[in-house]
C-alpha positions in Angstrom: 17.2 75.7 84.7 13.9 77.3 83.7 13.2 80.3 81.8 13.2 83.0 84.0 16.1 82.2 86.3 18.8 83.4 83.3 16.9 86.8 83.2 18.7 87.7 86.8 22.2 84.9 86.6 23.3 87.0 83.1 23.1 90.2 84.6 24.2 89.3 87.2 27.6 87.4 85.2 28.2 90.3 83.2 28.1 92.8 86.8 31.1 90.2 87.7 32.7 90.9 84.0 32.2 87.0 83.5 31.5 86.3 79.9 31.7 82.2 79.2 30.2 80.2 76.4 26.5 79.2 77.0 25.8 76.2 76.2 21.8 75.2 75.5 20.8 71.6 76.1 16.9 72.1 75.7 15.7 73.7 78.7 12.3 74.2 78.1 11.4 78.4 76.8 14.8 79.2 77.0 14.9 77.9 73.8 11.9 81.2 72.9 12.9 84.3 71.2 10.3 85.9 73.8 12.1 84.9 76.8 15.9 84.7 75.3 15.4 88.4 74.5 15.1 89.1 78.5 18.3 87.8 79.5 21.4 89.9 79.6 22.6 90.4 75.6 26.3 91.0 76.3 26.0 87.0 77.9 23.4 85.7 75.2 25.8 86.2 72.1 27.8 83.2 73.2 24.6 81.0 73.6 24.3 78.6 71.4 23.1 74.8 71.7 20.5 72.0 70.7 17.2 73.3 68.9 14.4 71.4 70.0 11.8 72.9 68.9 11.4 73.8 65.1 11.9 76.6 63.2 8.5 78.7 63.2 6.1 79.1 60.3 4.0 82.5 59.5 1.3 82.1 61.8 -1.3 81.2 59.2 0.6 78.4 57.6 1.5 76.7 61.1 -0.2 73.7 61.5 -2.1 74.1 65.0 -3.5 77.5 63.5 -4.6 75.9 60.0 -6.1 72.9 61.7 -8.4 75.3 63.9 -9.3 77.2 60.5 -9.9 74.4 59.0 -12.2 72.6 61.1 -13.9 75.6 63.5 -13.8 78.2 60.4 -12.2 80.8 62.3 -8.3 81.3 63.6 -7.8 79.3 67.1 -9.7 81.2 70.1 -6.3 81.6 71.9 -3.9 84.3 70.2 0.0 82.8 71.6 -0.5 79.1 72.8 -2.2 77.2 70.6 0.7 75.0 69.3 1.6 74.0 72.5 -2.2 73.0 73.4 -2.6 71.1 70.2 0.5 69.2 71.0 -0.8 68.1 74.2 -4.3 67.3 72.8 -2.7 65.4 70.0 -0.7 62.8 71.8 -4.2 62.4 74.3 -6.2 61.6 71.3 -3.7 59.4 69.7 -3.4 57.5 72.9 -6.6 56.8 73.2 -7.6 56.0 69.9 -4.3 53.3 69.8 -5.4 51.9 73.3 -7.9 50.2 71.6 -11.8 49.3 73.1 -10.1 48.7 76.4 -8.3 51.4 78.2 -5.9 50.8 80.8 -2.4 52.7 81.0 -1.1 49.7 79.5 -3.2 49.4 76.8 -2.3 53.9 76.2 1.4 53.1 76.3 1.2 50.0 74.0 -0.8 52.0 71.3 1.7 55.1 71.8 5.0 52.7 71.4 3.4 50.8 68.2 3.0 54.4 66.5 5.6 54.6 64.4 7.7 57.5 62.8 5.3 60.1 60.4 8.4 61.1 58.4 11.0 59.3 56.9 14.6 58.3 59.5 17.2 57.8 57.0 18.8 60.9 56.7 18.3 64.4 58.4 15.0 65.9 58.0 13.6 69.6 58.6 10.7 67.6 60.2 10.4 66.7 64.0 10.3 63.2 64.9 8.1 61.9 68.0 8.1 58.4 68.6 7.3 55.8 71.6 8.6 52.6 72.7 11.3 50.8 70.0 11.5 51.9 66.3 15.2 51.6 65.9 16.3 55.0 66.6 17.9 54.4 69.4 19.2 50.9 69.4 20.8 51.1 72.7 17.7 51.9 74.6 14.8 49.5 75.0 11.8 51.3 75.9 11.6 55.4 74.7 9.2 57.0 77.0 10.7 60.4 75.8 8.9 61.1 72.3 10.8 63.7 70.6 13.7 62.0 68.3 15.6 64.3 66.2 16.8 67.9 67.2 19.6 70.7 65.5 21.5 73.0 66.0 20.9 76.6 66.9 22.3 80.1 68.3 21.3 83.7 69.5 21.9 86.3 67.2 21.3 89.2 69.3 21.0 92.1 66.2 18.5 89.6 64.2 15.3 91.6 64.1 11.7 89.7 63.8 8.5 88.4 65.4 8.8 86.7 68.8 6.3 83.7 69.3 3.7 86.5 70.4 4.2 88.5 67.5 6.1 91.1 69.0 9.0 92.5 66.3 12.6 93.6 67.8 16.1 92.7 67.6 17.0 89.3 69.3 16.4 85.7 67.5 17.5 82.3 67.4 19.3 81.3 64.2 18.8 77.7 63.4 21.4 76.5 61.6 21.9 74.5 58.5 18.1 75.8 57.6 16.7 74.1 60.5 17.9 70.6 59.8 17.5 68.0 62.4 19.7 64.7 63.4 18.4 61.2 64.5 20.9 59.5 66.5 23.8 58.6 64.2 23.4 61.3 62.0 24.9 64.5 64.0 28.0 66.0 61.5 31.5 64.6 62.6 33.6 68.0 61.4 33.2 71.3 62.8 30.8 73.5 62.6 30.4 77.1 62.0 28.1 78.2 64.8 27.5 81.6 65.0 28.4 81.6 61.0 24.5 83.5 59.9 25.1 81.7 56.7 22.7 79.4 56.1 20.5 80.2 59.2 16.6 80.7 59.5 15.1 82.2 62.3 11.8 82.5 60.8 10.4 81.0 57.6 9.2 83.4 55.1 6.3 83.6 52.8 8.5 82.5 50.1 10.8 79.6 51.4 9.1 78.0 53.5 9.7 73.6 52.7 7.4 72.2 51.3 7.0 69.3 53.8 6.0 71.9 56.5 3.6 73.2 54.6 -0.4 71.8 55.7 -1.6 69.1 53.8 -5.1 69.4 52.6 -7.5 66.7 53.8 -11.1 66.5 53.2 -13.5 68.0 56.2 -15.1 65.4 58.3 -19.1 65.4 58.2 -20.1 68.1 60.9 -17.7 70.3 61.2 -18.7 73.4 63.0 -16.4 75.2 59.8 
């Protein structure tokens, strides 16, 4: 299911007074407070599912916009999609700079699956997890061409007021639940839990609790840096 499909099956659910549970498996921007707010409210309150994606920074402590600031000078040239272009550039680069001095798609995927995880595995983390290949994660799988490892737990709060990801302030977030904790394999809670319970929930982090292991770490400028 993509995005834009639920905007016209909710309505059309709640014209037929059908009001089930939705249940969120990652589709990809359904998942967005910008798009989620287009679909049919009355249906959205029962959505609730896997967070992929992580709970959002303020916009000049998210990483894609502070590594633009840092090296350029100035805030990234596009206004709503830099994270997602960073992301893309990011595994490119690292790709290439694993394949070694002879570049095949072989030699790519090789240095991709010997890249190991950037945060620690042993227990949940707020941090998302992106590895390659075989790291132990998921011990009955030989070869993970998939990347992202760890996800939680989220659901729509439809009164929740604050910023979509293009800024734009009204009622209708995700809630993340548990703070925005995510679970490697192996890890996921075995009692219930309270979805839909705001306890304990971030939609956005603020100013003032934002974790510390989101927040960018400060590395020395490389040697002609337009910044």
């Amino acid at each position: 299911m993509n995005p834009i499909f639920p905007q016209y099956l909710t309505k059309e659910m709640t014209k037929l007074n059908y009001f089930p549970e939705w249940v969120m498996s990652g589709t990809v921007l359904a998942d967005t407070n910008v798009f989620a707010r287009q679909f049919d409210q009355k249906q959205w309150v029962h959505a609730f599912g896997l967070q992929l994606i992580p709970a959002r920074l303020p916009k000049d402590k998210q990483d894609a916009y502070t590594l633009a600031q840092w090296y350029f000078g100035h805030p990234p040239a596009t206004d709503n999609n830099y994270s997602i272009i960073k992301g893309e550039v990011e595994v490119l680069m690292n790709g290439l700079q694993l394949a070694g001095p002879n570049l095949t798609p072989q030699t790519f995927k090789n240095g991709m699956d010997a890249l190991g995880p950037a945060s620690p595995t042993d227990q949940p983390i707020i941090n998302t997890i992106d590895t390659y290949g075989q790291h132990g994660l998921w011990p009955n799988t030989p070869d993970d061409p998939a990347g992202l490892d760890n996800s939680g737990l989220m659901f729509w709060d439809p009164t929740a007021n604050g910023p979509d990801e293009t800024g734009t302030v009204a009622n209708g977030m995700y809630r993340f639940m548990s703070g925005g904790v995510r679970y490697l394999p192996g890890q996921w809670p075995t009692t219930p839990l309270p979805i839909f319970d705001k306890a304990n929930t971030v939609t956005v982090y603020g100013e003032n609790n934002i974790p510390p292991q989101l927040l960018p770490k400060q590395q020395p400028k490389p040697a002609g840096a337009p910044g």
